[in-house]
C-alpha positions as CSV (number, residue, x, y, z in Angstrom):
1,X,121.1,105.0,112.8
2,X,122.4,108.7,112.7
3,X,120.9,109.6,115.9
4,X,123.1,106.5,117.5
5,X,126.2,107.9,115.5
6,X,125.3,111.2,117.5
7,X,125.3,110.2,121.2
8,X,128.4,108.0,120.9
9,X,130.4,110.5,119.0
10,X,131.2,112.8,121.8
11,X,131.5,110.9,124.6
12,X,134.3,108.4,121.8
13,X,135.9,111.8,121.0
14,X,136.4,113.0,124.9
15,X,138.1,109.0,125.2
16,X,140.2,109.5,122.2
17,X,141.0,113.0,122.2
18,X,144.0,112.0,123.7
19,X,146.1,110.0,121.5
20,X,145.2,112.4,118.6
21,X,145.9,115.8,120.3
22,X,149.8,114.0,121.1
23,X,149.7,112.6,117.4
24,X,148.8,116.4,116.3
25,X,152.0,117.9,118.6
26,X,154.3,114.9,117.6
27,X,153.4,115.8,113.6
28,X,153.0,119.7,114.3
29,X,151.6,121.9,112.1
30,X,148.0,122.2,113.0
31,X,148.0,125.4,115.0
32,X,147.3,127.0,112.0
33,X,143.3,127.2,111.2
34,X,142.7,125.0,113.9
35,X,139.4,126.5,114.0
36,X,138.3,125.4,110.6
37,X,138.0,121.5,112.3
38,X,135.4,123.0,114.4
39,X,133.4,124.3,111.2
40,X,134.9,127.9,110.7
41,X,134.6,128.0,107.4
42,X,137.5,130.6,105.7
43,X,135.4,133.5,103.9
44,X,134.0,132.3,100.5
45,X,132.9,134.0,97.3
46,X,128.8,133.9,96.7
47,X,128.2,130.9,94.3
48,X,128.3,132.0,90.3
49,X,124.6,131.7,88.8
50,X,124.7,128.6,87.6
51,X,127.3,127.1,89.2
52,X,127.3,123.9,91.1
53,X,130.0,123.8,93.8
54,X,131.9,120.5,94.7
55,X,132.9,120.3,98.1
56,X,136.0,117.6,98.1
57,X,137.7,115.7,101.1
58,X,141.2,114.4,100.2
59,X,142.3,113.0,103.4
60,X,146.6,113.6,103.1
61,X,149.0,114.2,101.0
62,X,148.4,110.6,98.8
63,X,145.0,111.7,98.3
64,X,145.9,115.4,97.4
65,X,147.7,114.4,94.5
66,X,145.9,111.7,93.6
67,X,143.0,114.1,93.1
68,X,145.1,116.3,91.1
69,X,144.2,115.3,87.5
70,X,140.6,115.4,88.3
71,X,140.6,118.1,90.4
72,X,142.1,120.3,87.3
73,X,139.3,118.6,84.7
74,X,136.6,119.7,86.7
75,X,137.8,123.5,87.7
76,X,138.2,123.7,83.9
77,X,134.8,123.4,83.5
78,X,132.4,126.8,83.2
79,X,129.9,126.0,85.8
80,X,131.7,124.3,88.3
81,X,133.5,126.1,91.7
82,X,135.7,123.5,93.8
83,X,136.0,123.5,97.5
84,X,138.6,121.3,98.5
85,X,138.7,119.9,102.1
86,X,141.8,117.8,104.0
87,X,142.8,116.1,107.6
88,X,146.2,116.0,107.7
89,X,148.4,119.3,107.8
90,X,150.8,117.8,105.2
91,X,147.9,117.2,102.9
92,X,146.7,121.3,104.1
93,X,150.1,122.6,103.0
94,X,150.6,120.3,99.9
95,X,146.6,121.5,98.8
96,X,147.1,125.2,98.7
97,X,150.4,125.1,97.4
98,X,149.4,123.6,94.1
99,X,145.5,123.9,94.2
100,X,145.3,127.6,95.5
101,X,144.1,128.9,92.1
102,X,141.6,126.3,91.2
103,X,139.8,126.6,94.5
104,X,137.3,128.9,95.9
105,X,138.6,127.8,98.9
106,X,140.9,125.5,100.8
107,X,140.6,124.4,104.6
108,X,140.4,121.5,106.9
109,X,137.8,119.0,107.1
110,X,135.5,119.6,110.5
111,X,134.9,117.4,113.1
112,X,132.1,114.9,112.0
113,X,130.0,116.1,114.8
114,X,126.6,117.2,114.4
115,X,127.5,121.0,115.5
116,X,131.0,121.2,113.8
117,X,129.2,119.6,110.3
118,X,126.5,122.0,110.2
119,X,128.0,124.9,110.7
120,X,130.6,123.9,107.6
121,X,127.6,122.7,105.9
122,X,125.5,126.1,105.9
123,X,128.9,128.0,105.3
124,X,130.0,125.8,102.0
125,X,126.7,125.3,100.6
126,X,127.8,122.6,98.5
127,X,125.8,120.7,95.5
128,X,128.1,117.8,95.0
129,X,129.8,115.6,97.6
130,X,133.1,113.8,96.8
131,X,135.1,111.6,98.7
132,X,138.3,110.1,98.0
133,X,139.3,106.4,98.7
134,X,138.6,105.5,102.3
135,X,136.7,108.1,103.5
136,X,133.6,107.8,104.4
137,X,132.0,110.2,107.3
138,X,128.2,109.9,108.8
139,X,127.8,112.9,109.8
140,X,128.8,114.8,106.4
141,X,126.9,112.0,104.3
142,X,123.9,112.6,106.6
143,X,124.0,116.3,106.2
144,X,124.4,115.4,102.7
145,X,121.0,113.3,103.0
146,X,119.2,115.4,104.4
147,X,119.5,117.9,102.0
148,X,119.3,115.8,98.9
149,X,122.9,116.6,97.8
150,X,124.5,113.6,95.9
151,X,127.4,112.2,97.4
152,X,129.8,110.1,95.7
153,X,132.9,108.0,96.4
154,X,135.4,108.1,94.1
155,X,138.6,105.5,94.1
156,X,136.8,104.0,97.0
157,X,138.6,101.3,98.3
158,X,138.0,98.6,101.4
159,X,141.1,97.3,103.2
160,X,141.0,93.9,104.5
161,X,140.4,95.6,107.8
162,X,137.9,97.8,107.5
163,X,136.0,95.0,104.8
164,X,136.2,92.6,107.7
165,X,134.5,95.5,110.7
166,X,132.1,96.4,108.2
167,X,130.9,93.0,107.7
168,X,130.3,92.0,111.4
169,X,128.0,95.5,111.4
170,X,126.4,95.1,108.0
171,X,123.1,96.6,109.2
172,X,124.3,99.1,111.2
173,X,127.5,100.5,108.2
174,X,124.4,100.4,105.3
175,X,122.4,102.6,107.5
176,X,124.9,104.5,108.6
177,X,125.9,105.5,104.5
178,X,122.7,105.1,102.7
179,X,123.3,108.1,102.1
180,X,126.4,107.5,99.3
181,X,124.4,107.7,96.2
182,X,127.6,106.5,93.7
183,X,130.7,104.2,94.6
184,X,133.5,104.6,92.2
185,X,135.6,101.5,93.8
186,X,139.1,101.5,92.4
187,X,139.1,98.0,91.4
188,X,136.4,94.9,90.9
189,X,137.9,93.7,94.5
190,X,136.8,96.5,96.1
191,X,132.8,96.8,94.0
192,X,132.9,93.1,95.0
193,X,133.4,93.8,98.8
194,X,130.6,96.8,98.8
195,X,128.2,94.3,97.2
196,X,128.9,91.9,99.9
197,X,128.3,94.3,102.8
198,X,124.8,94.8,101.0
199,X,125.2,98.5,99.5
200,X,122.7,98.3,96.8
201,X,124.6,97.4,93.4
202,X,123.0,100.1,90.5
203,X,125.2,102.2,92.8
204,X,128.1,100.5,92.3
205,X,130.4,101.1,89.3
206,X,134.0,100.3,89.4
207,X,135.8,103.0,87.2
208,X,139.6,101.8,88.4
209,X,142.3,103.3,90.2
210,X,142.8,107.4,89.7
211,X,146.1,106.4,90.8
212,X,147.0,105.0,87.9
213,X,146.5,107.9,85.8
214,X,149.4,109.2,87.5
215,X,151.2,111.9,85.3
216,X,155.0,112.2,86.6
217,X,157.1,115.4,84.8
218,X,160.4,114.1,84.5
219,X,163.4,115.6,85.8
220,X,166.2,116.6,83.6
221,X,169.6,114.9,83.8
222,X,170.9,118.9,84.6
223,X,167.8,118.7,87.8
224,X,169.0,115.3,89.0
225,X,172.7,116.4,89.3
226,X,172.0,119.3,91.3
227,X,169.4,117.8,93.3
228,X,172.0,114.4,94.2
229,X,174.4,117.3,95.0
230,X,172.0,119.1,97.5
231,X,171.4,115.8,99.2
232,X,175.2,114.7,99.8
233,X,174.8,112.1,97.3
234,X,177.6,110.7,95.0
235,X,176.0,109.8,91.0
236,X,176.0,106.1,91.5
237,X,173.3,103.2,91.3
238,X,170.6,104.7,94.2
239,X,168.5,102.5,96.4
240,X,165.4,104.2,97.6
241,X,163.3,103.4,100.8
242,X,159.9,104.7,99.9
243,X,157.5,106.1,102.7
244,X,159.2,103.4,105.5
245,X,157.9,102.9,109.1
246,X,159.5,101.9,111.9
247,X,162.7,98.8,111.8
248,X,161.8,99.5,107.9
249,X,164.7,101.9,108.0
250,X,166.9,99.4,109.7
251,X,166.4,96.4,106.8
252,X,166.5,98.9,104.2
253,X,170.0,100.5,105.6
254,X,171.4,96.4,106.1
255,X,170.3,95.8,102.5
256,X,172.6,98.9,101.3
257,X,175.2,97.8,103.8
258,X,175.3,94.2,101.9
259,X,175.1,95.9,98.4
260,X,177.9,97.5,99.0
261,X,180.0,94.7,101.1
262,X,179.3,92.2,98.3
263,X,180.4,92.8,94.6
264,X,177.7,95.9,93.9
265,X,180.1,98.2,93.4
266,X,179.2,101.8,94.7
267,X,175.4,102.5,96.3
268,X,174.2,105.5,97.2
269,X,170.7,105.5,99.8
270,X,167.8,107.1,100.3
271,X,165.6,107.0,102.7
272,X,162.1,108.3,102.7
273,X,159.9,107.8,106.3
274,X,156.0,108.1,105.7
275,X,156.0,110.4,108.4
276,X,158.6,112.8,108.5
277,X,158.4,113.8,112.0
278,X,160.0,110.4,113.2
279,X,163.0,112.1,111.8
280,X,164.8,112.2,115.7
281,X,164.0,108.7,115.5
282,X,165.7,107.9,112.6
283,X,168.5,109.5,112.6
284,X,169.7,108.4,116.2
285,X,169.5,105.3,114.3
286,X,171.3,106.4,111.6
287,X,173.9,107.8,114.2
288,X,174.0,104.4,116.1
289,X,175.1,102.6,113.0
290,X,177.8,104.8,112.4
291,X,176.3,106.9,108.9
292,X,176.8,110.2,107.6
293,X,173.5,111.3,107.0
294,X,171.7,114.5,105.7
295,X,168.2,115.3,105.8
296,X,166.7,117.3,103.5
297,X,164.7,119.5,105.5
298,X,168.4,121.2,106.3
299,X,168.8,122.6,102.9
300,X,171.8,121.4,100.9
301,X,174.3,118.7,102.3
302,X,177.2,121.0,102.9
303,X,179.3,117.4,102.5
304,X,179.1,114.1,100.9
305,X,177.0,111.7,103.1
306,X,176.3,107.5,103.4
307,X,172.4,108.3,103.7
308,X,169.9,110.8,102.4
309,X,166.9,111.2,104.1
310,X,163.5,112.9,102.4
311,X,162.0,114.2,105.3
312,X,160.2,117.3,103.2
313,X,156.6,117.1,102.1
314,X,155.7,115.7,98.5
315,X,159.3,115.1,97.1
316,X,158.7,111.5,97.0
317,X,157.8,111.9,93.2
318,X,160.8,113.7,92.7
319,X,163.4,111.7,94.8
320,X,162.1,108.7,93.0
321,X,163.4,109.8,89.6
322,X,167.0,109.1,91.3
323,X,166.4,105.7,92.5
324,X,167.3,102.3,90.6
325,X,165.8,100.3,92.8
326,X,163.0,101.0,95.2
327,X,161.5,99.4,98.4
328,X,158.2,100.9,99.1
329,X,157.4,100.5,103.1
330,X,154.5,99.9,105.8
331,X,154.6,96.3,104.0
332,X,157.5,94.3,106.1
333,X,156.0,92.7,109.3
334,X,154.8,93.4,111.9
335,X,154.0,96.8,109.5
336,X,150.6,96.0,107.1
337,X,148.5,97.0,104.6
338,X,151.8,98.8,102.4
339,X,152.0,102.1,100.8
340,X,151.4,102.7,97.3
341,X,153.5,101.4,94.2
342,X,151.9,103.3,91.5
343,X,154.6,106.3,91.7
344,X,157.5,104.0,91.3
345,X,156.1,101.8,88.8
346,X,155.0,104.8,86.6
347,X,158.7,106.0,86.7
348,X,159.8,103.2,85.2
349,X,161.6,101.6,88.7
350,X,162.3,97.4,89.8
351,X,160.2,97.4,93.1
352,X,160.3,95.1,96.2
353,X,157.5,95.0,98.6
354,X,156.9,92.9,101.7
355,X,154.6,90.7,101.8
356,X,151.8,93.0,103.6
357,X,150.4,95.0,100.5
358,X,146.8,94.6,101.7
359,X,145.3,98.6,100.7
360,X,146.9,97.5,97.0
361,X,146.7,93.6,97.3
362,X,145.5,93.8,93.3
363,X,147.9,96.3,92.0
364,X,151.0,94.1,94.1
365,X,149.9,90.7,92.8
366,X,149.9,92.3,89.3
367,X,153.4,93.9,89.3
368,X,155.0,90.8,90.8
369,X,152.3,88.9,88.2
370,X,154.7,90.9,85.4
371,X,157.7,90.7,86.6
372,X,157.5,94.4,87.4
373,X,158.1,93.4,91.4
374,X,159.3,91.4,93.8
375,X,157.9,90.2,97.0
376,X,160.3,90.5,99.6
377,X,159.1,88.6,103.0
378,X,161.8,89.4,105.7
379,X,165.0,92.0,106.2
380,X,167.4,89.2,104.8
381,X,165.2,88.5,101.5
382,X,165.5,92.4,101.2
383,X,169.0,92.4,101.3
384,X,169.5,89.4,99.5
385,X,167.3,90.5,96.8
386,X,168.9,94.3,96.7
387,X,172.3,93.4,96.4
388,X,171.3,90.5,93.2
389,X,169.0,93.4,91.6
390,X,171.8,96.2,92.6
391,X,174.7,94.3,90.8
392,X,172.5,93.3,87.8
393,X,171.4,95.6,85.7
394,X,169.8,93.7,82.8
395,X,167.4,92.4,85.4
396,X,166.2,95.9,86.7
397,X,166.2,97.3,83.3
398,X,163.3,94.6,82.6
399,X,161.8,94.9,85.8
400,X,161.4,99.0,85.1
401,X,160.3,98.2,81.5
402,X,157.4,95.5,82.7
403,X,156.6,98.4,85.7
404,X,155.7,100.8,82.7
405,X,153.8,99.0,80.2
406,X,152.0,97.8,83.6
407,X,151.0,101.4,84.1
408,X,150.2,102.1,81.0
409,X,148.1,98.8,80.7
410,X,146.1,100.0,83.5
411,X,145.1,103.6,82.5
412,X,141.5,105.3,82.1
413,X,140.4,105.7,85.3
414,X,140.4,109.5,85.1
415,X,138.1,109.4,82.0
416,X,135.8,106.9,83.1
417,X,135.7,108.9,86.9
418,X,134.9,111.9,85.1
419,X,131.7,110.0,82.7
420,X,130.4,109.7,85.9
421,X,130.8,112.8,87.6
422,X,129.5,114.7,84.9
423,X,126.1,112.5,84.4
424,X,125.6,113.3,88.3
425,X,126.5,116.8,88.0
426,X,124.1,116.9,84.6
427,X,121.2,115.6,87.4
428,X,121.8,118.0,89.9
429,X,121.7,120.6,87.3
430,X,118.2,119.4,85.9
431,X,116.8,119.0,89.9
């Protein structure tokens, strides 16, 4: 199966190189290091006798911090060295900021070619493979193979998507990752879905959602003032587009609009794309509908503005902490699957969602289950739903409270992820 992997891969990647080298200038940022996709590993410290180094792919910046907690369980440990791999140059920057000192080393993923994964491979040296969520590479896992390294997936998950490709190539996606010796599937959906496409089940062993065991410092009431005061924003009831995609910004700006227009009282709004390089985009937008906006990429709002827009690298967390209401994006048609909830539920926030939350289908049904969320299913049910929840707050105060014992219902995964980890890590030590 590996050797059909191999003759397709370059010819797919000379069709597609295309759209990613204009999605890599659009984004920017990946001039730096651009070798390291090719397998030009950065210069690494001989492995510690007896150590066991953990190479680990965190795709972007969700992943990154997702990882955090676990990352920082397992550097703690004596015998361990992490090497920390990621795609995206958001998730590059993000991962040596706060990960610098727990790594050996810190780079980009390579290429899944055979020459690009080989090269990495002989250069890293690795004893344990982990994988985050959806990722899932045949070239690595069969380097992985063919050296009898474990590999392991951990908050593995299967969007309706990819569970519906994988099962019209059942054959071909086993072969192709026989070589995954552990799933850690984020939920009993997702172990369910692996079983289906026939991956043997003693290697499946759903541990939950890492996600969940989301840890969130708080801001001080001192922090929040002075950051509302760098973005321009007055301290009033905040609405809070989280990680929007396109028309998202629109609904969530007409929402504000009829917050404002209809008994609210004052709103302030913040908006938050997923990818902040669509900021021309959206402030033309912005400009079209007559706002005041600031963008906090600028530095501080040197006056008070209508609309504040995150466009900086992982200050979602943080601008969260200001909202009292919060859309979170990708889930309004014709936008699918949705981003994730977890953040604003574990800060205690009333969410609305549309109704295309497929990558957390469980974790959505459960927060609207509690009364934690509200499904949302076009613009006008946003805005009719934002201005009811925006002059009501007995209802959000509810909402927020079911959104935290929610999260705090739901976490462990950390612990159990780590059980595991360690027993494999305990096996590679004894082989």
């Amino acid at each position: 199966m590996i050797w059909f992997y191999r003759i397709l891969f370059f010819p797919v990647m000379l069709v597609a190189s295309p759209y990613y080298i204009r999605r890599m200038l659009r984004r920017g940022g990946y001039g730096e290091n651009f070798g390291q996709r090719f397998g030009a590993v950065p210069p690494l410290p001989g492995k510690r006798v007896g150590a066991r180094r953990i190479w680990l792919q965190a795709v972007s910046v969700g992943e990154v911090l997702a990882v955090g907690p676990l990352l920082e369980r397992l550097a703690a440990m004596p015998d361990v060295e992490i090497y920390l791999s990621t795609t995206t140059s958001t998730g590059y920057k993000l991962a040596r900021e706060r990960y610098a000192a727990r790594c050996i080393g810190i780079a980009y993923f390579p290429i899944d070619g055979w020459p690009f994964s080989v090269r990495a491979w002989r250069r890293i040296q690795p004893d344990l493979i982990l994988l985050t969520e959806g990722e899932r590479w045949p070239e690595h896992i069969s380097q992985a193979e063919a050296r009898g390294i474990p590999v392991v997936c951990i908050n593995a998950r299967m969007s309706d998507r990819g569970y519906r490709r994988m099962m019209r190539a059942r054959r071909l996606v086993c072969g192709l990752f026989r070589g995954i010796t552990l799933w850690l599937p984020g939920s009993e959906q997702d172990a369910e879905r692996l079983r289906a496409i026939g991956f043997p089940a003693g290697r499946i062993r759903a541990t939950g959602n890492l996600k969940l065991d989301v840890t969130i410092v708080p801001l001080s009431g001192e922090e929040k003032a002075g950051l509302r005061r760098e973005l321009g924003l007055a301290d009033v009831p905040t609405l809070l587009g989280s990680s929007t995609w396109p028309g998202e910004e629109e609904a969530v700006v007409r929402a504000w609009q009829a917050c404002r227009s209809e008994g609210a009282g004052p709103v302030a709004l913040i908006l938050v794309p997923r990818h902040a390089e669509r900021r021309g985009e959206v402030e033309a937008a912005l400009d079209a509908l007559g706002l005041a906006s600031h963008f906090r990429s600028r530095g501080p709002a040197p006056a008070p503005v209508d609309v504040a827009v995150g466009d900086t690298t992982g200050e979602l967390r943080k601008l969260t902490q200001l909202a009292d209401l919060v859309f979170v994006g990708k889930s309004l048609p014709p936008h699918h699957e949705g981003q994730t909830p977890v953040e604003a539920a574990a800060l205690g926030k009333p969410i609305l969602f549309g109704p295309e939350m497929s990558n957390f289908r469980e974790i959505a049904r459960d927060l609207e289950r509690r009364g934690a969320a509200r499904v949302v299913r076009t613009p006008e049910e946003l805005a009719s739903a934002a201005k009811e929840l925006m002059a009501d707050p007995s209802k959000r105060a509810a909402m927020a409270a079911a959104a935290q014992t929610w999260q705090r219902d739901n976490q462990g995964a950390l612990e159990r992820t780590l059980a595991e980890l360690r027993r494999e890590l305990d096996a590679v030590r004894r082989a």
